[in-house]
MARVODO-861927 format. One record per residue (C-alpha): x, y, z; chain; residue number from 0; residue in one letter. Coordinates in nm, 3 decimals. Last residue first. Layout:
% residues N
+---------+---------+---------+--------+-----+--------+
|       X |       Y |       Z | chaine | num | residu |
+---------+---------+---------+--------+-----+--------+
|       X |       Y |       Z |      A | NUM |      a |
...
+---------+---------+---------+--------+-----+--------+
//
This chain:
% residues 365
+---------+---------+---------+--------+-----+--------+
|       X |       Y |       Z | chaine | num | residu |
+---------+---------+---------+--------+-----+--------+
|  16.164 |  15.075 |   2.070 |      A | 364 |      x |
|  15.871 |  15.190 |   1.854 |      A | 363 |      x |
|  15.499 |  15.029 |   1.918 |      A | 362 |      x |
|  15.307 |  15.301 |   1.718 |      A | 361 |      x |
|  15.113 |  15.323 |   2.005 |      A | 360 |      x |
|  15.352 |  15.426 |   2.241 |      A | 359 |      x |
|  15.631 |  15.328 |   2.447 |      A | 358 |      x |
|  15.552 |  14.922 |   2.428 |      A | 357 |      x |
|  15.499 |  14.712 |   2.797 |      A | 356 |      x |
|  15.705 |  14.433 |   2.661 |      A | 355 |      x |
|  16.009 |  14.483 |   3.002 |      A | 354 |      x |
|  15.711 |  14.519 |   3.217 |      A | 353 |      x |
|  15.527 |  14.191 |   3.176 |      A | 352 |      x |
|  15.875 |  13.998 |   3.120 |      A | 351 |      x |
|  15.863 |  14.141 |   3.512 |      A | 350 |      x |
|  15.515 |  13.994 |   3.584 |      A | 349 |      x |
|  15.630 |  13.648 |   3.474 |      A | 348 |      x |
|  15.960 |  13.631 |   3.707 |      A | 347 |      x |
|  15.726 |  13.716 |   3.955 |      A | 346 |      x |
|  15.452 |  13.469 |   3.829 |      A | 345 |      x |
|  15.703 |  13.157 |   3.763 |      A | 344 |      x |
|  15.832 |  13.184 |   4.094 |      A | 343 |      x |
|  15.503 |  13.175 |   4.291 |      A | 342 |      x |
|  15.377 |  12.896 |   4.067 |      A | 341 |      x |
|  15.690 |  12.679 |   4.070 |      A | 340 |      x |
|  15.689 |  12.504 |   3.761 |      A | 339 |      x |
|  15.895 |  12.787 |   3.582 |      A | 338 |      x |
|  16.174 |  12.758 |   3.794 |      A | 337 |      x |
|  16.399 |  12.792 |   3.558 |      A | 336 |      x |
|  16.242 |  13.106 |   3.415 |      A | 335 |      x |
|  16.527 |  13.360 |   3.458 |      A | 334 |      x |
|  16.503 |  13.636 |   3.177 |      A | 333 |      x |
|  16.824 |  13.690 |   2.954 |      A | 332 |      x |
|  17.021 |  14.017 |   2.979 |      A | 331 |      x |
|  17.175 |  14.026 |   2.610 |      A | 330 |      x |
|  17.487 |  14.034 |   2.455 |      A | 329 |      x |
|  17.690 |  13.767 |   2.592 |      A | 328 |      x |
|  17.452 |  13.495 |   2.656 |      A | 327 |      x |
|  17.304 |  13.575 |   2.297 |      A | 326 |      x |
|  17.649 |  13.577 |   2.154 |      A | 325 |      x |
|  17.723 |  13.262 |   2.328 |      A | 324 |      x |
|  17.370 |  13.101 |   2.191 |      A | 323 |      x |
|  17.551 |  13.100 |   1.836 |      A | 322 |      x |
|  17.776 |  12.895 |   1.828 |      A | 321 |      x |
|  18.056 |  12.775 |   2.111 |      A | 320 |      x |
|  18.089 |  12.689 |   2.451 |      A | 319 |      x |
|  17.739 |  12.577 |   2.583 |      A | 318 |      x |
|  17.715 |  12.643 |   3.002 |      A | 317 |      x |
|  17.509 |  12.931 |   3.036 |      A | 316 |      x |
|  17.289 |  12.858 |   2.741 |      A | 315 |      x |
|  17.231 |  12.544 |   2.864 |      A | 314 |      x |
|  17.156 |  12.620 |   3.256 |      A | 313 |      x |
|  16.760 |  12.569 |   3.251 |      A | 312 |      x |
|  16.433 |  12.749 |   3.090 |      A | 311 |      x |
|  16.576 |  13.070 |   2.956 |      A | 310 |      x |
|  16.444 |  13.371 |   2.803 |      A | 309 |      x |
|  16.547 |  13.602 |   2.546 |      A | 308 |      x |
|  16.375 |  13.904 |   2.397 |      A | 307 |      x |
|  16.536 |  13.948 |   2.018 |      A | 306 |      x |
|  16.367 |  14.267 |   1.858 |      A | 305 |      x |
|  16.588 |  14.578 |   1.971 |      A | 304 |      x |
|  16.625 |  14.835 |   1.793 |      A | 303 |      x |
|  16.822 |  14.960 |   1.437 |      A | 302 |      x |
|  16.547 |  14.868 |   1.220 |      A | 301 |      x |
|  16.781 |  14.658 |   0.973 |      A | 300 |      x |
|  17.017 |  14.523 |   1.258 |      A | 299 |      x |
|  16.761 |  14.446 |   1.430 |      A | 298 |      x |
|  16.591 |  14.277 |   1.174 |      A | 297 |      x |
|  16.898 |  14.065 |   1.088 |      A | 296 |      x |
|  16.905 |  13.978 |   1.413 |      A | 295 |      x |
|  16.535 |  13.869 |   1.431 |      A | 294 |      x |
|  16.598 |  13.614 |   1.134 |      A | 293 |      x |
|  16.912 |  13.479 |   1.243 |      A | 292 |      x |
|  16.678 |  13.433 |   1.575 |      A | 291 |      x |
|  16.465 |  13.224 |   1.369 |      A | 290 |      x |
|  16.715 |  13.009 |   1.157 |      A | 289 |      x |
|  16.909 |  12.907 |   1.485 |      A | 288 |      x |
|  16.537 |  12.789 |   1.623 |      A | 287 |      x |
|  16.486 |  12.583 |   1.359 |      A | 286 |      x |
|  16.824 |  12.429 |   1.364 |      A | 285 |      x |
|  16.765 |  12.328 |   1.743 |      A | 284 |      x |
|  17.044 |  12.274 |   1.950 |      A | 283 |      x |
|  17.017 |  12.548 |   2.143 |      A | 282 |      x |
|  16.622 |  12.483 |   2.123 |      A | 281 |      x |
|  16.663 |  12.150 |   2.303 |      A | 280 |      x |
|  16.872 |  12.208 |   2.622 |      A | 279 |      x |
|  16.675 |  12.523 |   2.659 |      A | 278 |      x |
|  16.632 |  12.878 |   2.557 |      A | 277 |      x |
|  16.287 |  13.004 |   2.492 |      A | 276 |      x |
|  16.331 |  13.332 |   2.267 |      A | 275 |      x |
|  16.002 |  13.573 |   2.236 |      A | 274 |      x |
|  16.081 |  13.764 |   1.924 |      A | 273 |      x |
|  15.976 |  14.085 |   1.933 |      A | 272 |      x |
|  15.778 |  14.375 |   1.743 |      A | 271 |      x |
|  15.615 |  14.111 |   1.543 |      A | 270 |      x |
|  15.567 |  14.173 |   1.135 |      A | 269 |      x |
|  15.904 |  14.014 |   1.056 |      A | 268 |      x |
|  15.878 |  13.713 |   1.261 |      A | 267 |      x |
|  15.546 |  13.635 |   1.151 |      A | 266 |      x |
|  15.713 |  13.687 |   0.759 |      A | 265 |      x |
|  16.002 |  13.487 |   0.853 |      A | 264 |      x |
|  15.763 |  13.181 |   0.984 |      A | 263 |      x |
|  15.540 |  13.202 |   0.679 |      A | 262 |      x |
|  15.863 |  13.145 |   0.488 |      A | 261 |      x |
|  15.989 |  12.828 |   0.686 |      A | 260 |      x |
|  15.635 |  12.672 |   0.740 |      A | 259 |      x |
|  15.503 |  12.636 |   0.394 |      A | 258 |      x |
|  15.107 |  12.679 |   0.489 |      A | 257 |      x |
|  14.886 |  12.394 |   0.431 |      A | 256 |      x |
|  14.689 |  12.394 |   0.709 |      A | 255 |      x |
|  14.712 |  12.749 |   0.900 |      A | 254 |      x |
|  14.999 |  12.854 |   1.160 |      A | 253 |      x |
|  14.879 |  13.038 |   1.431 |      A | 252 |      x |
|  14.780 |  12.780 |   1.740 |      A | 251 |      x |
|  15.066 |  12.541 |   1.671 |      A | 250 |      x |
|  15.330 |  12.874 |   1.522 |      A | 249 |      x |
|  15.266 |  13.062 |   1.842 |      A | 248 |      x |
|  15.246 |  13.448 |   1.725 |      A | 247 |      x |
|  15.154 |  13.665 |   2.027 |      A | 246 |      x |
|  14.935 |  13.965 |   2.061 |      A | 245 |      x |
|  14.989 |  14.074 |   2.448 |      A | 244 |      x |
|  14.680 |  14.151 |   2.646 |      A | 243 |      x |
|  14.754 |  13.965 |   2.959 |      A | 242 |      x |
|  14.496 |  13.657 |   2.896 |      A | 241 |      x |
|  14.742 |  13.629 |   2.592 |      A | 240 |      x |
|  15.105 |  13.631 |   2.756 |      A | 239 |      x |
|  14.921 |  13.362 |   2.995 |      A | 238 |      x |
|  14.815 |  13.153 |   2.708 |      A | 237 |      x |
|  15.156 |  13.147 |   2.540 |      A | 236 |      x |
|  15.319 |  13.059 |   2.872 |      A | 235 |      x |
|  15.146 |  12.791 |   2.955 |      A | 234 |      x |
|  15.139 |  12.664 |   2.595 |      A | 233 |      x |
|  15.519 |  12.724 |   2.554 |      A | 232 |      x |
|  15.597 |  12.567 |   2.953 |      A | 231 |      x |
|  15.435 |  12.235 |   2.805 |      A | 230 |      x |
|  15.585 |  12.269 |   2.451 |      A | 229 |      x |
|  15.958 |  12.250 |   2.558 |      A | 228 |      x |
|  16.015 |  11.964 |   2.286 |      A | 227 |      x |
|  15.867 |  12.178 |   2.009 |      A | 226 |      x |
|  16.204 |  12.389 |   2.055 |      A | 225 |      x |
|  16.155 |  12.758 |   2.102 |      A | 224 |      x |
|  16.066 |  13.122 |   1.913 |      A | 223 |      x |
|  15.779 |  13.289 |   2.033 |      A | 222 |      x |
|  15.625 |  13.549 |   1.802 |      A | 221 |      x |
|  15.562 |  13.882 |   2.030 |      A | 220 |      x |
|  15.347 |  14.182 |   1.959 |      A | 219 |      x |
|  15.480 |  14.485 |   2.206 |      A | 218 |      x |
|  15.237 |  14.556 |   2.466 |      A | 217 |      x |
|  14.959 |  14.812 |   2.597 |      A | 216 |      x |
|  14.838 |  14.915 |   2.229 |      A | 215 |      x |
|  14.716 |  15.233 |   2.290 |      A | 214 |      x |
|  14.385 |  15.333 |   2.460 |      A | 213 |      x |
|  14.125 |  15.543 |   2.294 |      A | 212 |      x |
|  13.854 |  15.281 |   2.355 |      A | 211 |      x |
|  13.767 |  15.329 |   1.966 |      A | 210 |      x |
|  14.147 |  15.282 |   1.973 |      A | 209 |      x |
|  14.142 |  15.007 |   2.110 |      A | 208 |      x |
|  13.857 |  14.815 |   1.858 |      A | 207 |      x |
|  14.053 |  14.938 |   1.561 |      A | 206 |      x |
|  14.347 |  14.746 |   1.681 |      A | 205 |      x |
|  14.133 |  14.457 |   1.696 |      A | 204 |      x |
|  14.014 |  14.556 |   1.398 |      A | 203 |      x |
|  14.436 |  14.536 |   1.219 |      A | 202 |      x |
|  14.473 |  14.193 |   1.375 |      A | 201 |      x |
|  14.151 |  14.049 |   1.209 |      A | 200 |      x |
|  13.870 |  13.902 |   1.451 |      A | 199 |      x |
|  13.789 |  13.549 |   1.391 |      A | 198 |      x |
|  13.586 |  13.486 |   1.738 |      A | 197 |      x |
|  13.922 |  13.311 |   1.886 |      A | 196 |      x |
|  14.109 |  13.678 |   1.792 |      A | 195 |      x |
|  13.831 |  13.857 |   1.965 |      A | 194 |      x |
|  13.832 |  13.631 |   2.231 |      A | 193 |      x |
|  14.222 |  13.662 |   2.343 |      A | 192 |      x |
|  14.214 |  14.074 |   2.225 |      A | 191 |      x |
|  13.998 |  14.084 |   2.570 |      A | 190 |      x |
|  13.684 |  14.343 |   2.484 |      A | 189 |      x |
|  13.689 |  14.719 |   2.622 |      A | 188 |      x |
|  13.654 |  14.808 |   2.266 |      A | 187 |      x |
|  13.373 |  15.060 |   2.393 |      A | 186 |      x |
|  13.142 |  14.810 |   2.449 |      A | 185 |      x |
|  12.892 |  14.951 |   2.285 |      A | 184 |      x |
|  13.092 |  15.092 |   1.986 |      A | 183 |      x |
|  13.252 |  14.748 |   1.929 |      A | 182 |      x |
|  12.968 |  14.603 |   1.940 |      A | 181 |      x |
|  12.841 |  14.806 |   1.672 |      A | 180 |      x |
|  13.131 |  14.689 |   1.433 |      A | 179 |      x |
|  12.886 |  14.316 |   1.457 |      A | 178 |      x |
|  13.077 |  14.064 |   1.604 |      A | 177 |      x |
|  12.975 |  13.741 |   1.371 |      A | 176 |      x |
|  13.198 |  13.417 |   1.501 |      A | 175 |      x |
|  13.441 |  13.248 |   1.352 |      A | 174 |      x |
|  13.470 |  12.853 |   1.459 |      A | 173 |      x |
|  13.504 |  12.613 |   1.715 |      A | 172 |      x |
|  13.600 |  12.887 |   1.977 |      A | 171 |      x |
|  13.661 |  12.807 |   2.399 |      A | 170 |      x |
|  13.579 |  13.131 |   2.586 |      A | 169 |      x |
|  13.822 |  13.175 |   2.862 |      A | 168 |      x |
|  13.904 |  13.531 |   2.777 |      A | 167 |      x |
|  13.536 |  13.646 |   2.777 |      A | 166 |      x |
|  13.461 |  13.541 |   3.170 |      A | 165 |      x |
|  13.291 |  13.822 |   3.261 |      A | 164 |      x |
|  13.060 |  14.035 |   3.076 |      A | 163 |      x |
|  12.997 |  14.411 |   3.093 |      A | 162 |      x |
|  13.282 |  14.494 |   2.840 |      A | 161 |      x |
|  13.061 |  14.270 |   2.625 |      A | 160 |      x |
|  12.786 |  14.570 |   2.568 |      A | 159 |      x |
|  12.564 |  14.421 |   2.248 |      A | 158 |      x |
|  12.381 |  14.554 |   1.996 |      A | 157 |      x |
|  12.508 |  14.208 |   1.766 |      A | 156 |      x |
|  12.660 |  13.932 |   1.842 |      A | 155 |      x |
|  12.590 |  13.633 |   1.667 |      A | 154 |      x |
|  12.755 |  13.265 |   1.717 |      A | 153 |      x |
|  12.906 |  13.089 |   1.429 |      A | 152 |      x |
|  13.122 |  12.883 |   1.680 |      A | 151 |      x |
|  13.122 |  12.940 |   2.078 |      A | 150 |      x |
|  13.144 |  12.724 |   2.400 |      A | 149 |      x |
|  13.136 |  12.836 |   2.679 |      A | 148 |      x |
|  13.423 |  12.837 |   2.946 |      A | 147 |      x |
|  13.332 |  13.169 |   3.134 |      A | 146 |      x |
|  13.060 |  13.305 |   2.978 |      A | 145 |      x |
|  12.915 |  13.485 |   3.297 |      A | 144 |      x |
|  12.671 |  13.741 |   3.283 |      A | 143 |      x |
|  12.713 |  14.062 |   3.484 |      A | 142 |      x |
|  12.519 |  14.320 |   3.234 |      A | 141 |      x |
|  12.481 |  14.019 |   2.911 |      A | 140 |      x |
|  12.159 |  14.221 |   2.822 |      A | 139 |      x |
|  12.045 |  14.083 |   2.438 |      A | 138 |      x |
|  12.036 |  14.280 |   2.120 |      A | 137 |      x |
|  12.152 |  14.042 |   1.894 |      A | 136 |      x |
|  12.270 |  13.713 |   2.053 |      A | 135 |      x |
|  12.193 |  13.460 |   1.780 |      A | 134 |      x |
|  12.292 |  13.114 |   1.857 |      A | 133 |      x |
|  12.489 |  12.946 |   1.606 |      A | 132 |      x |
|  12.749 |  12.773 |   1.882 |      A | 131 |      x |
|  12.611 |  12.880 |   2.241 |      A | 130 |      x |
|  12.697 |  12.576 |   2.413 |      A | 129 |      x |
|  12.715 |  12.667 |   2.815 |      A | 128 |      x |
|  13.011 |  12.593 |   2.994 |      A | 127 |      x |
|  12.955 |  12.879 |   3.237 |      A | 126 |      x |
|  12.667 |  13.082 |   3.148 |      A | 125 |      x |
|  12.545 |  13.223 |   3.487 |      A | 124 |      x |
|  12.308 |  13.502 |   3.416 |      A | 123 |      x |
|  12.418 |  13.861 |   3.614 |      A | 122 |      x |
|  12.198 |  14.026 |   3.328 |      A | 121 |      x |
|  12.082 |  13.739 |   3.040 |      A | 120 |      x |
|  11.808 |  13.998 |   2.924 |      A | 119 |      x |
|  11.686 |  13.852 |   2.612 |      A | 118 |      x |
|  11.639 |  14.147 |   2.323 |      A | 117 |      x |
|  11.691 |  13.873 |   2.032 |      A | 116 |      x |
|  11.800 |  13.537 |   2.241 |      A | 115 |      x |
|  11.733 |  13.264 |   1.916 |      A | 114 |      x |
|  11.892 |  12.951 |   2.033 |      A | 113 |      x |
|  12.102 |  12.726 |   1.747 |      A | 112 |      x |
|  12.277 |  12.619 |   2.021 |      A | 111 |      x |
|  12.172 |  12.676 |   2.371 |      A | 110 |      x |
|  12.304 |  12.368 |   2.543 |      A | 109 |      x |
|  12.289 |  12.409 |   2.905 |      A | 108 |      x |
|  12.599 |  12.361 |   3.108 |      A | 107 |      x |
|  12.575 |  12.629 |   3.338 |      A | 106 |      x |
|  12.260 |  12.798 |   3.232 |      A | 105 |      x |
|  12.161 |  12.949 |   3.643 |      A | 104 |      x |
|  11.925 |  13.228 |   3.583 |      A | 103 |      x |
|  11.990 |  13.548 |   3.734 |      A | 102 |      x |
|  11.817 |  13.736 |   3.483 |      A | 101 |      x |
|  11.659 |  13.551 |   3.204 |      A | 100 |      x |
|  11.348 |  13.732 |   3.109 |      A |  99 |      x |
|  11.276 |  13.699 |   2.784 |      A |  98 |      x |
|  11.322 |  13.945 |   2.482 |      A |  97 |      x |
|  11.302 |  13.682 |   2.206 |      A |  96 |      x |
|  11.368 |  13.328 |   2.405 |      A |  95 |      x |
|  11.308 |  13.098 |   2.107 |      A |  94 |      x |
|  11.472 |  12.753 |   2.186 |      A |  93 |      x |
|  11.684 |  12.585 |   1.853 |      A |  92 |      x |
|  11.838 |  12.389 |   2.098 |      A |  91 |      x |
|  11.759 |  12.461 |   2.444 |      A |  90 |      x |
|  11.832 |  12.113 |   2.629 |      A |  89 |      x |
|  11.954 |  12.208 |   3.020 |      A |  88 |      x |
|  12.188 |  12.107 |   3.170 |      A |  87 |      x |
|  12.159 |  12.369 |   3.456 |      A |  86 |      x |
|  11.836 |  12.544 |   3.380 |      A |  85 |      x |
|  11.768 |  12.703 |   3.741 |      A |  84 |      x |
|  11.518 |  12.953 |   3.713 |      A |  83 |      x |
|  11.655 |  13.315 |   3.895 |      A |  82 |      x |
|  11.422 |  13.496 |   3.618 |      A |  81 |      x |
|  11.270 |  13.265 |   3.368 |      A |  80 |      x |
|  10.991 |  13.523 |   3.292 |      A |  79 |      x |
|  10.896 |  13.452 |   2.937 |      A |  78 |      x |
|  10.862 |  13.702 |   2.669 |      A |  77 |      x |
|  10.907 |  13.428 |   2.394 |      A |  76 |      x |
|  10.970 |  13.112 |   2.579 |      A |  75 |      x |
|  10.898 |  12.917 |   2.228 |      A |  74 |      x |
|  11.049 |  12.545 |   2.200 |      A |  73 |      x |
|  11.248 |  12.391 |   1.991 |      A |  72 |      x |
|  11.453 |  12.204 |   2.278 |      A |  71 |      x |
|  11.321 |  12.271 |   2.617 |      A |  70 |      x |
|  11.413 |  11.939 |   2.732 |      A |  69 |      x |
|  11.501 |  11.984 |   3.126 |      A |  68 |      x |
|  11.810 |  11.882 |   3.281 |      A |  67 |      x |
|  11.747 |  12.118 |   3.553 |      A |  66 |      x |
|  11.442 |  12.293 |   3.557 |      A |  65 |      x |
|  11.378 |  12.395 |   3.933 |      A |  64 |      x |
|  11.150 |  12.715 |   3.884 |      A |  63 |      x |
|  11.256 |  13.041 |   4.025 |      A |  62 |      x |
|  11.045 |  13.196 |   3.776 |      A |  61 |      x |
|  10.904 |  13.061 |   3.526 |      A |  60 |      x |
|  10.660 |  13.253 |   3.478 |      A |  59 |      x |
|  10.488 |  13.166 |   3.048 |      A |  58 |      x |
|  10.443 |  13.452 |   2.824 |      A |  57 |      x |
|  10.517 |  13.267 |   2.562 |      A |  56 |      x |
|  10.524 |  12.867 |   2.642 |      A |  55 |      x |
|  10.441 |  12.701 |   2.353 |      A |  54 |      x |
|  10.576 |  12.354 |   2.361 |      A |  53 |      x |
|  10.790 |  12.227 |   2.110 |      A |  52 |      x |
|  11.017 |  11.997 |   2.374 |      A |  51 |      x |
|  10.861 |  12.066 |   2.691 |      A |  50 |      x |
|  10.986 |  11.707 |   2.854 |      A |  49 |      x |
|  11.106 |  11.766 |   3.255 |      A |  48 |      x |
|  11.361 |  11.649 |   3.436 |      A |  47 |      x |
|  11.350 |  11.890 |   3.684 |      A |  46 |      x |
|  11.039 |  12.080 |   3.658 |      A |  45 |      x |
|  11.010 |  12.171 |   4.075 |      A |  44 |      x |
|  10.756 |  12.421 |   4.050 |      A |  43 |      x |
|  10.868 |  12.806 |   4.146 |      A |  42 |      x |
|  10.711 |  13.010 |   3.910 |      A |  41 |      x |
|  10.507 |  12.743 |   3.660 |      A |  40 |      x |
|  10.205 |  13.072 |   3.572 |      A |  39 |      x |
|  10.112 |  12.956 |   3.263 |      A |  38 |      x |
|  10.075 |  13.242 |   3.006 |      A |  37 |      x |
|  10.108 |  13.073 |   2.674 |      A |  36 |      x |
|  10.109 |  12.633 |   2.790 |      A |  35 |      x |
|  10.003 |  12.548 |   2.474 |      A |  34 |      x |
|  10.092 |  12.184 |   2.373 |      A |  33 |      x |
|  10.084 |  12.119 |   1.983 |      A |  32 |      x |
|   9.889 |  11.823 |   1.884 |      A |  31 |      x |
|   9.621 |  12.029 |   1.727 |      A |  30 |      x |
|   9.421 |  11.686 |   1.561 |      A |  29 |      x |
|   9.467 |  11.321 |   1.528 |      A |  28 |      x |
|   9.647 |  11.304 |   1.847 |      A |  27 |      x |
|   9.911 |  11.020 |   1.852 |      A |  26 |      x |
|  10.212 |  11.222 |   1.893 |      A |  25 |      x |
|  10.060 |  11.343 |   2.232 |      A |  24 |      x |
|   9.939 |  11.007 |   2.394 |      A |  23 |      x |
|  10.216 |  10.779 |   2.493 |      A |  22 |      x |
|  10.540 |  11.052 |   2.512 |      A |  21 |      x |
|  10.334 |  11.354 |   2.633 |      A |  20 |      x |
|  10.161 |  11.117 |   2.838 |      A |  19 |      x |
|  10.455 |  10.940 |   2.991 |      A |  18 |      x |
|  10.668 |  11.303 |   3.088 |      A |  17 |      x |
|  10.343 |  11.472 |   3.233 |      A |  16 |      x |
|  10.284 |  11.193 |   3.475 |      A |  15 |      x |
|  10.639 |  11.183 |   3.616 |      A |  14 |      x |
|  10.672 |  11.539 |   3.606 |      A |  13 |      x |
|  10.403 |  11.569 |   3.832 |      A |  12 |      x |
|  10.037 |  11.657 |   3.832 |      A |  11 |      x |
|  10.072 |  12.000 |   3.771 |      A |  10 |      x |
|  10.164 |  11.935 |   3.416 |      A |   9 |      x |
|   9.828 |  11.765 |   3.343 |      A |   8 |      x |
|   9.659 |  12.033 |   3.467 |      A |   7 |      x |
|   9.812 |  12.248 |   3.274 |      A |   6 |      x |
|   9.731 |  12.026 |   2.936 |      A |   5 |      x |
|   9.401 |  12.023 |   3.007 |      A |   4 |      x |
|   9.399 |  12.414 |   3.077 |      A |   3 |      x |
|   9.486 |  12.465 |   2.727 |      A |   2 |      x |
|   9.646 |  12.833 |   2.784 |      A |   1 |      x |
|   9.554 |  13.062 |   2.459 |      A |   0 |      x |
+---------+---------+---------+--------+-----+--------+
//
């Protein structure tokens, strides 16, 4: 039940609530827990506010102002927190089971550890939120934002995430659960870029399109350049991702302790293409020599064409021996000398787009 003296209290100000729950509360001999089941808060300016363990089940919230707040441990069970704005705020450990949360603002709140069984987060914003450990089963993400939050041993389960937005921005510490029954719910309408931050094998998220009954869009792609050309690599790696294309990119892929030169051969060797970033520096690069000896010889093996070649200035053009001649003789190479030009970049971008775009599933050439 509602303990009216501790309502009361509330309504007298955030102020006020914050120094007695601090002076008096911890020193009560006897039910020291704050029960607030049922209040009716809609609308009350809460910013600020302490309700760390507080019982609030059943508790409207709606509309109310409760940025910053410290929620933390707490239970909203069944609450009404619809359109509340919770920017900032603490909800560690919070238990929201099958509250109300549409339309609520969460941009920056931290939600780890936060149970959300049944919640219905529809059109919620979650931007930069901290949802590491928090279990999602079950909740309704219809129109929710995620763009930017932050994930690591998080649970998803029951859930539609072709509904969400945001999903290829997500930023991973860790593996997350994604239960096969997402998959099914969401019709593996899921970007390949989070389900490969969540932990997601290769050969599922190949699973995951066909339950969609789409083909693989693209060919897979390692990218072969010179560590010294690492600005336009990220850039470009992360845009070849957001896109849909599986891409090996030996900082982000390669695991601690792994002996580079052989786990390099094999990545080459299972992608349909090798990405090639000419430059001043990767002509000259042994490293880069060894990789496209690799592709070659798989090309010559498979009888199609691997080797995709790029270029970032004149070098290639210019060189007059070795083995970037037989590349500038022998193959068209893509213009991206202008890469720091944004308009440049993207048409030059969308037509790489094009040229990967694979036959068919099987990804033949």
């Amino acid at each position: 039940m509602i303990n009216q003296k501790h309502l009361d209290m509330l309504k007298q100000g955030v102020e006020v609530w914050n120094q007695w729950k601090r002076d008096y509360l911890d020193e009560m001999v006897s039910d020291s827990k704050v029960y607030l089941l049922s209040a009716d808060l809609s609308g009350m300016n809460l910013e600020g506010v302490y309700l760390e363990e507080v019982d609030l089940q059943q508790a409207n919230l709606s509309e109310a102002n409760l940025k910053g707040a410290d929620l933390s441990v707490s239970s909203l069970i069944l609450a009404n927190l619809s359109g509340a704005d919770l920017r900032g705020a603490v909800l560690e450990g919070t238990e929201f089971g099958g509250a109300n949360l549409r339309n609520a603002n969460l941009s920056g709140a931290n939600l780890s550890t936060a149970t959300l069984v049944g919640a219905d987060l529809s059109d919620a914003n979650l931007r930069n939120t901290d949802l590491s450990k928090a279990d999602l089963r079950g909740v309704y993400l219809n129109g929710a934002d995620l763009s930017e939050a932050e994930m690591g041993n998080t649970i998803f389960g029951d859930v539609d995430l072709s509904v969400v937005k945001g999903l290829e921005t997500v930023k991973h510490s860790g593996p997350s659960t994604i239960g096969i029954d997402v998959i099914y719910r969401s019709h593996g309408q899921i970007p390949e870029v989070f389900l490969q931050g969540a932990g997601v094998p290769d050969t599922f998220i190949v699973y995951a399109r066909s339950l969609a009954g789409k083909p693989l869009g693209y060919y897979t792609c390692f990218i072969s350049y010179s560590s010294k050309d690492e600005a336009f690599v990220k850039q470009f790696y992360s845009d070849l991702q957001n896109n849909g294309v599986r891409c090996w990119f030996a900082p982000e892929d390669l695991k601690i302790g792994d002996k580079m030169r052989p786990r390099i051969d094999v990545s080459i060797r299972q992608h349909d293409k090798l990405l090639l970033v000419l430059s001043q520096h990767s002509v000259a690069s042994q490293w880069v020599e060894q990789e496209v000896e690799t592709a070659l010889a798989k090309e010559r093996e498979e009888k199609r064409t691997v080797l995709f070649p790029i270029r970032l200035d004149n070098a290639v053009m210019e060189i007059e021996g070795g083995w970037p001649v037989l590349i500038r003789n022998t193959r068209h190479i893509g213009d991206f000398t202008c890469w720091k030009d944004h308009d440049a970049y993207q048409w030059v971008f969308e037509r790489l787009m094009r040229d990967l775009k694979a036959e068919s599933s099987t990804s033949k050439a």
